[in-house]
VEXDREN-2710 file (C-alpha; in Angstrom, 1 decimal):
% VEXDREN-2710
k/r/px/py/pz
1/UNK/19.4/-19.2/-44.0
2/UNK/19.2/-15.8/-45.9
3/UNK/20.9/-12.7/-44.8
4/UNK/18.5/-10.5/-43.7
5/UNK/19.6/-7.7/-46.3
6/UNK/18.6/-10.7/-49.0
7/UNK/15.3/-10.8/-47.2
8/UNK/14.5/-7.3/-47.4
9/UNK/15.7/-6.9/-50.7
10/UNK/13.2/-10.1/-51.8
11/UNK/10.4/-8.5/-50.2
12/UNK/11.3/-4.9/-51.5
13/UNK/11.0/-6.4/-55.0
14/UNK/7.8/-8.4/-53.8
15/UNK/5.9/-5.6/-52.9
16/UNK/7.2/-3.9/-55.9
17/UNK/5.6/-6.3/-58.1
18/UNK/2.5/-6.2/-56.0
19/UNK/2.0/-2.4/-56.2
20/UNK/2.2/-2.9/-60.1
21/UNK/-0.1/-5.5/-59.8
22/UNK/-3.1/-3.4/-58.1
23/UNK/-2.1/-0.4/-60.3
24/UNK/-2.9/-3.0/-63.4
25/UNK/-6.1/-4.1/-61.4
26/UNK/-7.4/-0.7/-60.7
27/UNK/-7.1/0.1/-64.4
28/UNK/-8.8/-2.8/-65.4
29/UNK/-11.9/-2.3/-63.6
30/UNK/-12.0/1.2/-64.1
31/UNK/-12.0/0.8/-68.4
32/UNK/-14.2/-1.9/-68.0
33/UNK/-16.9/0.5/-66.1
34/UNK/-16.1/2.8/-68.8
35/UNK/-14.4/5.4/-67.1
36/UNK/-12.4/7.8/-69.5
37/UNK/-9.2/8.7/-69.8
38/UNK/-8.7/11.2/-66.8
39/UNK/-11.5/9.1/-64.5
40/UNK/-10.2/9.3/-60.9
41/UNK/-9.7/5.2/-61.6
42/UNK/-7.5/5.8/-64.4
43/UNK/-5.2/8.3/-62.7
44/UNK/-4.9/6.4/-59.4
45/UNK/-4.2/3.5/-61.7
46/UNK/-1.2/4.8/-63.4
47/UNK/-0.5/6.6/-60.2
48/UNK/0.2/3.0/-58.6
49/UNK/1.8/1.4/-61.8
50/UNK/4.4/4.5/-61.7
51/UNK/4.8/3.7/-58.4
52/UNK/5.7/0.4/-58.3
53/UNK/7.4/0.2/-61.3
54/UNK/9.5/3.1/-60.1
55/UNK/10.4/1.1/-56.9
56/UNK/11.1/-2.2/-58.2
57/UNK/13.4/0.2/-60.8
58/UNK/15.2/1.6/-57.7
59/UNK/15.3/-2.1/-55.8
60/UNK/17.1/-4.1/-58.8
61/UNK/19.7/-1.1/-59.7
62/UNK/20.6/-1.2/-56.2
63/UNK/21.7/-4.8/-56.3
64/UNK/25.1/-4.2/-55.3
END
């Protein structure tokens, strides 16, 4: 069985990954609605990308 520190780290990453994946999402519908470049979509897109991206930076650097 996994330590739980592995477990957490797993699903730290997971939700990482997941994040990114809505930030993607939200992008996608929004440009293909044809909302511009500073459309509330757009913004809360790259808002969640950052995010998630920024997390799952912080989650694998910590590996230690």
């Amino acid at each position: 069985m996994a330590a739980p520190d592995e477990v957490y780290r797993g699903v730290t990453r997971l939700f990482s990954v997941i994040i990114l994946g809505f930030g993607i999402a939200i992008l996608v519908v929004t440009l293909a609605n044809g909302g511009g470049p500073l459309s509330t979509g757009v913004l809360l897109g790259l808002l969640f990308c950052a995010l998630g991206v920024g997390r799952l930076y912080l989650a694998l650097r910590a590996r230690g």
